[in-house]
C-alpha positions in Angstrom: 56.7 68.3 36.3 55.1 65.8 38.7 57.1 63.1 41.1 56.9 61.0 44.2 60.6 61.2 44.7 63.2 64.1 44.6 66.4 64.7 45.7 68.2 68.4 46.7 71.3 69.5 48.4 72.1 70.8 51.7 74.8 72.3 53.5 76.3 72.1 56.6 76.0 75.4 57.5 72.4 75.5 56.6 70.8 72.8 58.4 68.7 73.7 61.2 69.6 72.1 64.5 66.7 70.8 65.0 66.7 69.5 61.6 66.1 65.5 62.4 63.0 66.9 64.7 61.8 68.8 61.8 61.5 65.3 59.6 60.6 62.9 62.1 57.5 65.2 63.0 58.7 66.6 66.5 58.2 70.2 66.2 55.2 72.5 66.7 53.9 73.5 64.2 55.0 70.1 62.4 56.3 71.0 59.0 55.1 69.6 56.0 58.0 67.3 55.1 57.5 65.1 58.6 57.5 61.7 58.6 58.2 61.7 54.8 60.8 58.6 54.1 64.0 60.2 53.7 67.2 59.5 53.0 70.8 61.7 53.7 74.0 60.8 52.1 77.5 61.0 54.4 79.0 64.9 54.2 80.1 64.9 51.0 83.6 66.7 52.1 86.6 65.1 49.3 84.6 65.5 46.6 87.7 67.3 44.4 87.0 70.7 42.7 87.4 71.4 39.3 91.0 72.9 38.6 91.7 76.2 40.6 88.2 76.4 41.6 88.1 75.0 45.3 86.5 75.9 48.4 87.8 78.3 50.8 91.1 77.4 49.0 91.2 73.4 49.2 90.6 71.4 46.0 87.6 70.3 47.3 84.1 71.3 46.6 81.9 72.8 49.6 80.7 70.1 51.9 77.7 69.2 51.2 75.2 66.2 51.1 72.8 64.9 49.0 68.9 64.1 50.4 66.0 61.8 48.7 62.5 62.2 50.0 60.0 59.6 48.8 56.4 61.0 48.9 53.2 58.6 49.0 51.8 60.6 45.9 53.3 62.6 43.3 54.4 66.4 43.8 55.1 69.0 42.0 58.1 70.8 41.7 56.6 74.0 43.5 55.0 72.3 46.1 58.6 70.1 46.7 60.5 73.3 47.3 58.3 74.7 49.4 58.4 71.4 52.3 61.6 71.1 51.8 62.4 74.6 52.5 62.7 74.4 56.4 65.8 72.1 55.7 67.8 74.4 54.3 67.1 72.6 50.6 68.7 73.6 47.7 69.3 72.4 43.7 66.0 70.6 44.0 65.4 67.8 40.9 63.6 65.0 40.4 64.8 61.3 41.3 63.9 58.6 38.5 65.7 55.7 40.1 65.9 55.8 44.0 68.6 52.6 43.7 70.9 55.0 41.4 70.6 57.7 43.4 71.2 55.8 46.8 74.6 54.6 45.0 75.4 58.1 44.1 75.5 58.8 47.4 78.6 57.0 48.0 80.0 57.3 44.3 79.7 53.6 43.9 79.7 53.7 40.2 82.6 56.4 39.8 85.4 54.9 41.4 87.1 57.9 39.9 85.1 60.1 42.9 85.9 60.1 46.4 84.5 57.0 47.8 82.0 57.2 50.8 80.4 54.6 53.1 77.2 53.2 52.7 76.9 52.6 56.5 76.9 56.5 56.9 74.1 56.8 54.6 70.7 58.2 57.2 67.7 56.7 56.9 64.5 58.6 58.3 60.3 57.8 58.8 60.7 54.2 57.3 62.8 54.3 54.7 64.7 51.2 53.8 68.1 51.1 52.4 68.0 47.4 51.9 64.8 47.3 50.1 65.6 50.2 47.7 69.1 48.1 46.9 67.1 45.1 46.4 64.7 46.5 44.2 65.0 44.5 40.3 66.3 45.7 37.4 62.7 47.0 36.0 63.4 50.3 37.1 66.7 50.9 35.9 65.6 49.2 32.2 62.7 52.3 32.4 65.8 54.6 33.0 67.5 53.2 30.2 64.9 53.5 27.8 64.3 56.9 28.6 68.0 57.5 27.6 67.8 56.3 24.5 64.7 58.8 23.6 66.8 61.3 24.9 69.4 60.5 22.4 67.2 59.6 19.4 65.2 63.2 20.8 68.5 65.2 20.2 69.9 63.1 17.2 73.2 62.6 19.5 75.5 60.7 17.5 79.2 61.5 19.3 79.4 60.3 22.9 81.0 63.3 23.9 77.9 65.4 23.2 75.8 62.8 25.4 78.3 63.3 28.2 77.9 67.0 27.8 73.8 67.2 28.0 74.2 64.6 31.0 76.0 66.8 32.9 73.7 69.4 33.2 71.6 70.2 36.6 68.6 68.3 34.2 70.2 65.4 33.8 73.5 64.7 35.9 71.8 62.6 39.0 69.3 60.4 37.0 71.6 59.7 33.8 75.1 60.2 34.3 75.8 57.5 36.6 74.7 55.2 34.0 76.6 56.5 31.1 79.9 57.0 33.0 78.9 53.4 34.8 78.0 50.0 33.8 76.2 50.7 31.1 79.0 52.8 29.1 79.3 49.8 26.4 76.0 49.8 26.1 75.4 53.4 25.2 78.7 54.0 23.5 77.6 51.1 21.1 74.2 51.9 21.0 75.4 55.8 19.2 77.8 54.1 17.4 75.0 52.0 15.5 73.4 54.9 14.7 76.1 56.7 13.2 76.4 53.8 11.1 72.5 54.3 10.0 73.2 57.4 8.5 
């Protein structure tokens, strides 16, 4: 698997200090990942745990937050972990729309979710939050197509099940925001239709 953007997860305690040197290409040896456009959502610290299953006995999940780098050229999974190492990187995936992604950094589509502030999102090495809000609905349309093959791949035909396969690590940041978002109707009419076919 081959990208130009991923995102991964880091934790507080696991940052480096010197962590904002390390991406805006300060440090000697410079690291691989400087002066890579990058983007670091606010501390994800009210983000509730599932039932009984809290950290260090709130109901929250860990803190944590959620980073996007945006590579010139494509990368490969291997070679993604590797520069992204020195940040304390972890849960590493590929990012198929940087515009869903930036709004899952602040849960805009889950209203449901703890609600963060897009004016605490970082911005590193040129990257531009208002550009990738701006950007037209071509690339979430690609996203959307590739949804439906992934239903018509797995003959889905109950949402549930959908909901389920989205919410694993392989598909929970590129497709879930859309199924549990804006384009619920959509997909919950779309498996409907095909029950119907049947």
């Amino acid at each position: 698997m081959r990208a130009r953007v991923w995102t991964f997860i880091t934790y507080p305690e696991s940052i480096p200090e010197n962590f904002k040197e390390i991406l805006e290409g300060d440090t000697t040896p410079q690291q691989d990942i400087a002066l890579v456009p990058t983007f670091i959502s606010p501390c994800h610290d009210k983000d509730l745990a599932d039932e009984g299953k809290g950290w260090n006995g709130t109901p929250y999940k860990k803190p944590h937050y959620h980073n996007m780098v945006m590579f010139s050229q494509v990368k490969s999974y291997k070679q993604v972990l590797a520069m992204v190492k020195p940040l304390g990187a972890s849960h590493v995936s590929q990012v198929h729309s940087t515009q869903a992604m930036i709004r899952y950094f602040i849960h805009a589509d889950h209203k449901d979710k703890a609600q963060y502030k897009r004016e605490d999102i970082r911005a590193f090495n040129g990257a531009d939050i208002d550009n990738v809000m701006a950007q037209n609905d071509r690339e979430i349309n690609g996203i959307v197509r590739t949804l439906i093959k992934l239903i018509d791949d797995n003959d889905i035909t109950e949402y549930h099940v959908l909901v389920k396969l989205c919410m694993t690590e392989d598909y929970f940041e590129t497709y879930f925001p859309l199924i549990s978002g804006k384009y619920q109707f959509f997909v919950l009419n779309f498996i409907k239709s095909k029950r119907f076919d049947k």
